[in-house]
N, C-alpha and C positions, 0 to 999 in steps of 0.2 A: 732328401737333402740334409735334416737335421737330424742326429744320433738319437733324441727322443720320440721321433716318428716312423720308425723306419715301416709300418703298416701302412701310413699315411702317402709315404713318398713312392710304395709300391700303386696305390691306387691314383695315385696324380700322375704317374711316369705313361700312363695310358690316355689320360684326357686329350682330347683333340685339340686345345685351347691353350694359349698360355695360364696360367691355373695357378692360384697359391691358398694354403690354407692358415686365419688369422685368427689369435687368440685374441678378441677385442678388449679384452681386461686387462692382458699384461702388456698390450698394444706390442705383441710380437708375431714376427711371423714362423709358423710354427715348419713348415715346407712351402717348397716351390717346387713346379716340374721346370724340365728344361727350359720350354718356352719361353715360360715369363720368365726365368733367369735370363737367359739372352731379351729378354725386352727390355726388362728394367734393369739389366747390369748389376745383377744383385752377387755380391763376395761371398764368400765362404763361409765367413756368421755376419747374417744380416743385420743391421740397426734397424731399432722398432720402424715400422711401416708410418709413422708419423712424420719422420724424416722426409720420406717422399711426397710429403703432401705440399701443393705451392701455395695454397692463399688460406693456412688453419687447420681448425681439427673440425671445425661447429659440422660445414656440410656434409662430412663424413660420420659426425655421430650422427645427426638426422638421419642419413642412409642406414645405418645400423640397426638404430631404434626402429626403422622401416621392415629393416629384415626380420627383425625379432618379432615387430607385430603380426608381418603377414609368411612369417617364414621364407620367404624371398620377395626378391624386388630387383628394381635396377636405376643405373643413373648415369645422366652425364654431366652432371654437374659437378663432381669431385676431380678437381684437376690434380694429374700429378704430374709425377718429375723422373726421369731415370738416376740413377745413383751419380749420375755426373753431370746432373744438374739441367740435364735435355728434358723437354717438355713433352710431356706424353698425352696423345690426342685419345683419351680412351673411353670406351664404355664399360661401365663396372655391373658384373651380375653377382647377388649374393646369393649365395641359399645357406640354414642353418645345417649346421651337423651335429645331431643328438650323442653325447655320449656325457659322462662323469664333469666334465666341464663344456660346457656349450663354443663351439667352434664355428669358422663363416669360411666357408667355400668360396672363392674370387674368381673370377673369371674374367678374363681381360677381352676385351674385344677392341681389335685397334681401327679407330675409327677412320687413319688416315688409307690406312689397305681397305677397309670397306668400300671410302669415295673410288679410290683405283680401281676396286671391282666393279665401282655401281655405271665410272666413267666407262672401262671395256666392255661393260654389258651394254650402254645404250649406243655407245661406237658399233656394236654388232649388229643393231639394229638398227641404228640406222639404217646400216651397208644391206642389211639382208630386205627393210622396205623400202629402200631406193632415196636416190634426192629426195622425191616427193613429200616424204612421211616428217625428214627432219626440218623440209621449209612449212608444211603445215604447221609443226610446234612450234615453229619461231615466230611466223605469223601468226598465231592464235594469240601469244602475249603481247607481238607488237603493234597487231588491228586492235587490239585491245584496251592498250595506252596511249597509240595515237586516238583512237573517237574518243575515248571518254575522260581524257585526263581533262580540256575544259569541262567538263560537267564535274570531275569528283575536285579539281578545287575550285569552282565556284561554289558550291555545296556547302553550309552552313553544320553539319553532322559530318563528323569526324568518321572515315572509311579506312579502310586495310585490306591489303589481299596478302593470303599465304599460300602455297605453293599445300601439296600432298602431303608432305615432307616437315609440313608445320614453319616452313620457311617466309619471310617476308617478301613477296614480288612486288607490290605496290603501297601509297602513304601518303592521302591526301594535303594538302597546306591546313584545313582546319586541325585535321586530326597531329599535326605537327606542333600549332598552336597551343593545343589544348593538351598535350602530352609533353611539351616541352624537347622532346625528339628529333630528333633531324632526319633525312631519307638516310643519309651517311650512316645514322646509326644504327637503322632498322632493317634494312634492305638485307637481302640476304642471311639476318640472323634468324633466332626464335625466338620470338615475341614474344611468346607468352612466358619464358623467364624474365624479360625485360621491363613489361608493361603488368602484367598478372599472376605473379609467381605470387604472390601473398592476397591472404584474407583481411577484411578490416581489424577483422580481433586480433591479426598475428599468427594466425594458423598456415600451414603453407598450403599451398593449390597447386596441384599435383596438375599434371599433364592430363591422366587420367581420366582426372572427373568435371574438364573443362570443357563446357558444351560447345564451347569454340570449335575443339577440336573432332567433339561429338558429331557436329556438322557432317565435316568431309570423309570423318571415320565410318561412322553410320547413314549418312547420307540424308540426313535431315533438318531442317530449319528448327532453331531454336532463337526463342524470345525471355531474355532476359531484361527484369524491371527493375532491379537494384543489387549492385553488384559497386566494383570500386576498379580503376586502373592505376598505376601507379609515376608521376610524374618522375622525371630525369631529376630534380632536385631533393627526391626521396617523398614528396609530399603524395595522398591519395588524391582521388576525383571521384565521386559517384555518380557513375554510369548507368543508362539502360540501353542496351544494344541487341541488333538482330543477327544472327549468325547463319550463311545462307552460302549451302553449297554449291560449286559452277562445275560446270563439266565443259571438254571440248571433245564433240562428238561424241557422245555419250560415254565417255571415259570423265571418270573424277579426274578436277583439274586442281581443287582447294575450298578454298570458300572466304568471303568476302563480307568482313564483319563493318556495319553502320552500328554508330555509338553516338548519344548525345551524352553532353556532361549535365548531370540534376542535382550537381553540390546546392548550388545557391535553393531550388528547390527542395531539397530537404531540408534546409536550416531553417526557410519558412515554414515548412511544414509542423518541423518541432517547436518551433516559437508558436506556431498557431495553434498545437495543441495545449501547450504549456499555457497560453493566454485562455483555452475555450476552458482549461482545468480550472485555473484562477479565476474566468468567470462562474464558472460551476458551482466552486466553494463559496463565492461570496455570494449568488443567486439563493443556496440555500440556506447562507447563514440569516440571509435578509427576508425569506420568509419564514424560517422561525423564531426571528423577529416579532417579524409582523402577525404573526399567528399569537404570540406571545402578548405584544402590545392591544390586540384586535380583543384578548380576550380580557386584558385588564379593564380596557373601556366599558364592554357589556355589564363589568360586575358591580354591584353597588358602590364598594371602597373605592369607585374610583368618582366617585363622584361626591363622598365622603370629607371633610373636612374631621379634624380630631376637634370633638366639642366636649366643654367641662370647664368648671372654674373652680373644681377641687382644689384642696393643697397636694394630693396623691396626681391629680391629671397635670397643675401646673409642676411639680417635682418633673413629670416624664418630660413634658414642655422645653422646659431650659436645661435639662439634658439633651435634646435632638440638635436644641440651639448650640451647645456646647462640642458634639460632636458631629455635627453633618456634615463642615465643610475639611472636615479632613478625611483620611483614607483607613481611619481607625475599624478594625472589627466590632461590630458590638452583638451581643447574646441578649435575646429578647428572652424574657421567661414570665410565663402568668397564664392563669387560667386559659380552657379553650372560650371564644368569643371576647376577649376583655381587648381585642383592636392592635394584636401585634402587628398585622398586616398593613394596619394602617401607619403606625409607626415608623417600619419598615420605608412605607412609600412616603413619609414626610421625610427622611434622614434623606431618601437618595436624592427628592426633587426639590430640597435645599442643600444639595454638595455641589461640585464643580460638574459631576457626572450624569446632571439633570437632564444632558441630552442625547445619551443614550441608553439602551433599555435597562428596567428591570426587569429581572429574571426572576418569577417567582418557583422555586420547585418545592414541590411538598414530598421530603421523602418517604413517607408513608404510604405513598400514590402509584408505586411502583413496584412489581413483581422483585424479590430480592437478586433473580438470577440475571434481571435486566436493569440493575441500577446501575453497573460498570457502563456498558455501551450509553445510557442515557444521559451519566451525567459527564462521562468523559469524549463521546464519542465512539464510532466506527468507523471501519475501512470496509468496501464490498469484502464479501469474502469471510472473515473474523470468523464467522462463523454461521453454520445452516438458519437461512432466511435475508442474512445481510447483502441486500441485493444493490446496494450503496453506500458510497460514503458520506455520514451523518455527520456533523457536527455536535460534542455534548453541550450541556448546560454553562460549563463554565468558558468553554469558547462562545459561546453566543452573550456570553458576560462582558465579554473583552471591550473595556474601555467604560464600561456600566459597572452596574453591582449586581451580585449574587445572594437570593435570599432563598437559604435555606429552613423552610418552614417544616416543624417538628423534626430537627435535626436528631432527635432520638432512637428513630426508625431507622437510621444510615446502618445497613449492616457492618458490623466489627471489622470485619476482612476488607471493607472499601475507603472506611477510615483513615488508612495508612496511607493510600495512595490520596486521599485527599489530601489530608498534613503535605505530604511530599508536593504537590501541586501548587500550596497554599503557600510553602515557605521556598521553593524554587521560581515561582511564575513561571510553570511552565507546565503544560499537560500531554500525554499522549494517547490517540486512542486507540480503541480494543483493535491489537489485532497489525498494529502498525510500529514500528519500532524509532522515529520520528518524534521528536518533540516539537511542540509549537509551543511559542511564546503567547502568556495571558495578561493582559493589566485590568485586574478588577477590584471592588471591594465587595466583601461579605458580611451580611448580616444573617446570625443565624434566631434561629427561637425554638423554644419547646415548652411544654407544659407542666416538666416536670422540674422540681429543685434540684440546682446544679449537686447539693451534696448527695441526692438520691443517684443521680447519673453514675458518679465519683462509685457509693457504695455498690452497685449494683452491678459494675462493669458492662454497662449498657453504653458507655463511651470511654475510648481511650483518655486518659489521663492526659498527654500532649496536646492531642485536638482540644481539648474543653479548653486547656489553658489555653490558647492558641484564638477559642475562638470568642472567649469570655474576657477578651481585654478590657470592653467598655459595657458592664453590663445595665438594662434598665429592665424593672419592674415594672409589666402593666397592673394594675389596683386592679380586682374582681371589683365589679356593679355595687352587691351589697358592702363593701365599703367605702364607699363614694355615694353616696344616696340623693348629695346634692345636684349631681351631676343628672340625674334620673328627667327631671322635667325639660332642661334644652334640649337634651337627645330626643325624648322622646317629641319633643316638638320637629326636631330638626327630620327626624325619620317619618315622619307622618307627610312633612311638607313632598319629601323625596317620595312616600309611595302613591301618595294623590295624583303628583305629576304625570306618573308612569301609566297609573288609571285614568289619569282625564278625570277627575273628580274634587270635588269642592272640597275644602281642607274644613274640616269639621272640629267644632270647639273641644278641649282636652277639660273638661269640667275639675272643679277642686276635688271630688268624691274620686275621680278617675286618677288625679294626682295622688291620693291619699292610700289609694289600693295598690298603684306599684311601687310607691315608697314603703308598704309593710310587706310587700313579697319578695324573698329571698333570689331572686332570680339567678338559680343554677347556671345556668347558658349564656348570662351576663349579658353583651351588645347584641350578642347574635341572636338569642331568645328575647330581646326587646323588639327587635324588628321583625320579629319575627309577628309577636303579639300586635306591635301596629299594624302590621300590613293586613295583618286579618280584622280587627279592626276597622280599617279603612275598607275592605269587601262589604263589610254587614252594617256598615254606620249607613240609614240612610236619609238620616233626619240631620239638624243643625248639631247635636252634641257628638261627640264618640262612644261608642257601644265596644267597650271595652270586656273582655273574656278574659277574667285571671284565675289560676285555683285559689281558693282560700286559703290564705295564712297556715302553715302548719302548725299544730295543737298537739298539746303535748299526751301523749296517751295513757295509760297506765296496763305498761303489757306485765304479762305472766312471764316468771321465770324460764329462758329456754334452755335444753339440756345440755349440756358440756360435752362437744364430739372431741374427737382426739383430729390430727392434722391430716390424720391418713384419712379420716372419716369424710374432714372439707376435701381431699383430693378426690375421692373419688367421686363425693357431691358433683364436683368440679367437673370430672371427666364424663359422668352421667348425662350432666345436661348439655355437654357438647357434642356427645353424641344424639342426644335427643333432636339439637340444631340440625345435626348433619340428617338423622333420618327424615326430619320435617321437610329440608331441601332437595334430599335428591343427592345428597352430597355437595351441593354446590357451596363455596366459601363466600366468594366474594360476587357484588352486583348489590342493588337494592333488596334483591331476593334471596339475597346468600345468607348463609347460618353468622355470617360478620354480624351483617344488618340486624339479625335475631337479638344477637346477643351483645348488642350496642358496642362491637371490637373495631378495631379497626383488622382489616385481611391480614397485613404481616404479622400484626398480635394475637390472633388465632393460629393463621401457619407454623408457629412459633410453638405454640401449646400442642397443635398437635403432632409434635414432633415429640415434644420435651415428654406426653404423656405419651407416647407408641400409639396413639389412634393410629388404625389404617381402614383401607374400608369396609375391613371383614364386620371391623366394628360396627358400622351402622348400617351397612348393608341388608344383613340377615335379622340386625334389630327386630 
């Protein structure tokens, strides 16, 4: 037809079909054979095939994109128009045509000559099997609506019948209801453009792959449990319906879909899981809680009062007093045992937040590859082993405080995300891209001098500030010496209790011996000393075990190594730990333990020095 195809117009002047070929890009039509010229009344140079379209372009790209995916397709969905504005009843087949620009083969099939053919083919047959044949079919649908149309609208389950043909023949009152539909509108058309042409997401639902139609196509029952239909005012419904083919005299007759509507049941459903989820997180946040609280109770400090009438114990005093009942950060720093813990727990259980937990976490306490999940939380998933979602440390803080004990341990890399947490209120955890809102306060401690921290880059510079707003000093033992005799009365009283045993006199001589001992280990090495004490006292006094006073010696000069010398001292005897263990780091019985470290303070060295376990292995 077109002076640029003239191959094209030789290969279409043969087709059986009215037939045109479209270039979908330039939305022209490149040839027509006869036929579809005389269908669509197409002139001598055509106007783009768009023109002919009557309700858009949308359905027709869909169809397109259809042909492109599966290399053909068909549809009767794209309505058109003849060139003089006549509506044309058509079915469209595409197929691709591969060359230098990709082309769409048309195919017109005119629907309303198809019904003419499909009406003289059953006119034939009627004639050819007599009256009989044509009053059984009419009787089949009409016995059919007179018995049961009381039973399908009194029927509480919306029904439908479709003919072979996918045509609507029947349309209960519920299913009226419930679809917003009339018989008026359903009757005779196809349904499943009307009521199920789309997916909940938006995707379209093909004829094809509709089990509806699978029924009477294949000839089998199918059971659908959640699927969607779609109301006459555009709105969906969530359905489960059974799709169940009928035959008259064992000829397929259609099939006859029962549908209930399960909206209202799904919206429970998700509310009921959205509630079992919210009870989940809170179930778990409340026993690690309780786990938490459970365990501060068994430990001594919690049954601890801070005792001393120092000038060093009252300084810490009216410091707690001065900042407990606000939301201030404070940094605890002083030796280990000199009662940061306790400090800690007199600030929270004189602030406003005395009624909900403190969180003690010691991050020392924890592998460095699992401080993230522990202190921030988890989601299942996050990563291998996480077989739920965990709440961290400072979500179980929420609305409490957070004590960070020997915050020094915190690996450098986890630091940042703390600051971020600490100055936004809010945390996320591992693994989950969801922020929760926290409201807490933080006390931190450590044992070493803020400036040592600073110099050593063992903490960020922001954090410290961040966490050292309000700092207190706990005093070592041996400078407080006054303080030595209530403690140690007060910790005697506490381990007789626990023993069931008579509280035994604390003699002057006994006084006199832990006021000249330097006591290293400060509160914790005092209770330590009573408790054992209190086993072996069995008389009226206390039977008190201390080393003797250290004495000054007169050592020999020792040789002057060089630094490489102490390294490799250093590194010798950590292998020596590890061959002694087995390799093992950490545990009572780990080369830690040996070598009085704490595990990340080892893990640390043996890194920095290249131990591996060639090293002590073959030792």
């Amino acid at each position: 037809m077109l002076d640029d195809a003239p191959s094209l117009d030789s290969l279409l002047s043969e087709w059986p079909a009215p037939a045109l070929i479209l270039d979908p890009r330039a939305d022209r039509i490149v040839t027509a054979n006869s036929m579809a010229t005389r269908l669509m009344g197409l002139p001598p140079a055509p106007p783009p095939f768009s023109s002919f379209l009557r309700d858009g372009r949308g359905r027709l790209v869909v169809f397109l994109d259809e042909v492109d995916y599966r290399g053909g397709a068909w549809t009767r969905d794209v309505a058109l128009e003849c060139f003089d504005g006549t509506a044309l009843n058509c079915e469209l087949r595409g197929s691709i045509l591969n060359g230098p620009h990709p082309l769409v083969l048309l195919t017109f099939l005119d629907l309303d000559e198809l019904d003419q053919h499909a009406r003289i083919t059953e006119t034939a047959d009627l004639h050819r099997g007599g009256i009989s044949a044509w009053k059984r079919a009419q009787t089949f649908f009409s016995e059919m609506e007179r018995q049961n149309q009381l039973i399908l609208n009194a029927a509480g389950e919306g029904i439908y019948g479709l003919n072979a043909e996918g045509k609507t023949t029947f349309v209960n009152r519920a299913a009226q209801e419930m679809l917003g539909w009339t018989t008026e509108d359903l009757l005779g058309k196809d349904i499943h453009s009307i009521i199920h042409h789309h997916h909940l997401c938006g995707d379209p639902y093909h004829h094809h792959d509709c089990p509806i139609y699978k029924s009477f196509r294949f000839e089998q029952i199918n059971r659908i449990e959640d699927e969607v239909f779609w109301r006459k005012d555009g709105k969906p419904i969530r359905v489960e319906y059974i799709s169940t083919p009928i035959y008259d005299h064992q000829v397929l007759a259609g099939a006859v879909v029962i549908f209930r509507d399960i909206t209202e049941r799904k919206e429970n459903e998700r509310k009921l899981r959205e509630a079992l989820d919210e009870v989940a997180a809170l179930r778990d946040r409340l026993e690690q809680e309780n786990a938490y609280l459970q365990a501060a109770i068994t430990t001594e400090r919690a049954h601890h009062d801070i005792i001393g009438d120092s000038p060093a114990m009252q300084q810490v005093l009216a410091k707690i007093d001065a900042v407990a009942q606000t939301d201030a950060t404070v940094m605890l720093t002083g030796e280990t045992g000199t009662g940061k813990a306790l400090v800690a727990s007199a600030i929270h259980k004189d602030s406003s937040r005395r009624n909900r937990a403190l969180i003690h976490f010691k991050c020392g306490s924890v592998a460095p590859e699992a401080i993230e999940a522990e202190l921030f939380g988890q989601i299942k998933g996050a990563y291998p082993g996480a077989i739920r979602d965990k709440p961290g440390q400072l979500e179980l803080a929420h609305g409490g405080t957070l004590f960070l004990d020997d915050v020094e341990e915190l690996p450098v890399e986890q630091q940042g995300k703390l600051l971020q947490a600490l100055r936004t209120g809010s945390v996320t955890r591992l693994g989950d891209s969801r922020s929760k809102d926290v409201d807490l306060r933080v006390i931190a401690a450590t044992t070493c001098p803020v400036d040592y921290l600073l110099s050593t880059g063992k903490m960020r510079e922001d954090l410290l500030l961040n966490l050292n707003l309000f700092p207190i000093t706990c005093a070592p033992l041996r400078e407080r010496p006054e303080d030595i005799p209530p403690l140690a009365l007060h910790l005697l009283k506490i381990a007789c209790r626990r023993l069931n045993r008579q509280v035994p006199l604390i003699t002057e001589g006994a006084i006199q011996r832990m006021l000249e001992y330097s006591w290293p280990g400060n509160v914790r090495e005092l209770r330590n000393v009573i408790e054992r004490a209190a086993i072996v006292s069995d008389g009226q006094k206390l039977e008190l075990e201390l080393a003797a006073p250290a004495t000054t010696v007169q050592m020999k000069p020792m040789a002057v190594r060089t630094d490489a010398d102490m390294q490799q001292m250093v590194r010798d005897n950590i292998v020596a730990s590890l061959c002694e263990t087995g390799g093992r780091v950490s545990g009572s019985d780990g080369a830690a333990a040996l070598l009085g470290l704490k595990p990340t303070t080892l893990y640390s060295r043996l890194k920095k020095l290249g131990i591996s376990e060639a090293d002590w292995s073959g030792a």
